[in-house]
C-alpha positions in Angstrom: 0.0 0.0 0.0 1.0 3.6 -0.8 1.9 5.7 1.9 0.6 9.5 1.1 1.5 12.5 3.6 1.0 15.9 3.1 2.9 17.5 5.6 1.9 21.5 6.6 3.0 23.9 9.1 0.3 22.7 11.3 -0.5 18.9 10.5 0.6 16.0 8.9 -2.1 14.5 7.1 -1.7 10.9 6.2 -3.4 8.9 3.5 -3.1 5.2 2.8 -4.2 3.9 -1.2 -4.1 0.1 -2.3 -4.4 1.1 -5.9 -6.4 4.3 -6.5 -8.8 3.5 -3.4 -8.2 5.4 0.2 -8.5 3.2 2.8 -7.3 4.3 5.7 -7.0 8.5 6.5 -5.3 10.2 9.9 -3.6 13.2 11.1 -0.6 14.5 13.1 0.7 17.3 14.4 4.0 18.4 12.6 5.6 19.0 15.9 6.3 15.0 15.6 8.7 16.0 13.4 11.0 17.3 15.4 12.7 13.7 15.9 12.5 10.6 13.4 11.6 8.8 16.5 8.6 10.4 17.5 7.3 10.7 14.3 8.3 7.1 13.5 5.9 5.4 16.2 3.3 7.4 15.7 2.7 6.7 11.9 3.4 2.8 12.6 0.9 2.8 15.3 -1.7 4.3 13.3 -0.8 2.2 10.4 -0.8 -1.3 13.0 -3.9 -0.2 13.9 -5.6 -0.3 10.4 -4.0 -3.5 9.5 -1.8 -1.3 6.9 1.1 -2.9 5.4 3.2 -0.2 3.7 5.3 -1.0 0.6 5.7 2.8 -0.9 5.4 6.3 0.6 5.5 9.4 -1.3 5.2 12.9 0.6 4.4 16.6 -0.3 6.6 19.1 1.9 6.5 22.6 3.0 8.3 22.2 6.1 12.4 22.1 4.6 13.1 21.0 8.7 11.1 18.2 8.3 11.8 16.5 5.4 14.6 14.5 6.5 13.2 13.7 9.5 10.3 12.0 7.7 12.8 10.0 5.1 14.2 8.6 8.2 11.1 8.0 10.1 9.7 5.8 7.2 12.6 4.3 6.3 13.6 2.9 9.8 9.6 1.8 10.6 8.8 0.6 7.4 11.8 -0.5 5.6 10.7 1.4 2.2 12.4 5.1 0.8 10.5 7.6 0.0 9.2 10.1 -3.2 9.3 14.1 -1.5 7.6 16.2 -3.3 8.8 19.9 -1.9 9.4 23.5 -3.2 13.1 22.6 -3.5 12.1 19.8 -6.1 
């Protein structure tokens, strides 16, 4: 499944598709991005707790701070890279 976040000043919204179908939908606050960590058992949690099994994540950026904070955080929960979509792309 593809793991979508668009990541904001405020909130971290999180999408999950298995093809071009949402199934699962949750938010965060972007202050979890302040350590990989954090941000890292937070997103597995969520995911654990809708039975997601990640195999791709792609994320839109307008926090520069963040960004590889969230590459790391995926990476190290859910073995995959990631696609950043950001103004610096």
């Amino acid at each position: 499944m593809l793991l979508a976040l668009d990541v904001g000043n405020t909130n971290i919204t999180v999408g999950v598709f298995s093809g071009r179908r949402l199934v699962a939908q949750w938010r965060h606050d972007t202050r979890l991005a302040t350590g990989s960590g954090p941000l890292g058992r937070a997103l597995a949690a969520q995911a654990r707790r809708r039975n997601v099994v990640v195999d791709s994540c792609i994320f839109g950026s307008v926090v520069p701070k963040a960004d590889p904070i969230i590459e790391r955080a995926i990476r190290s929960r859910f073995g995959v890279s990631t696609a950043a979509i950001t103004p610096r792309s």
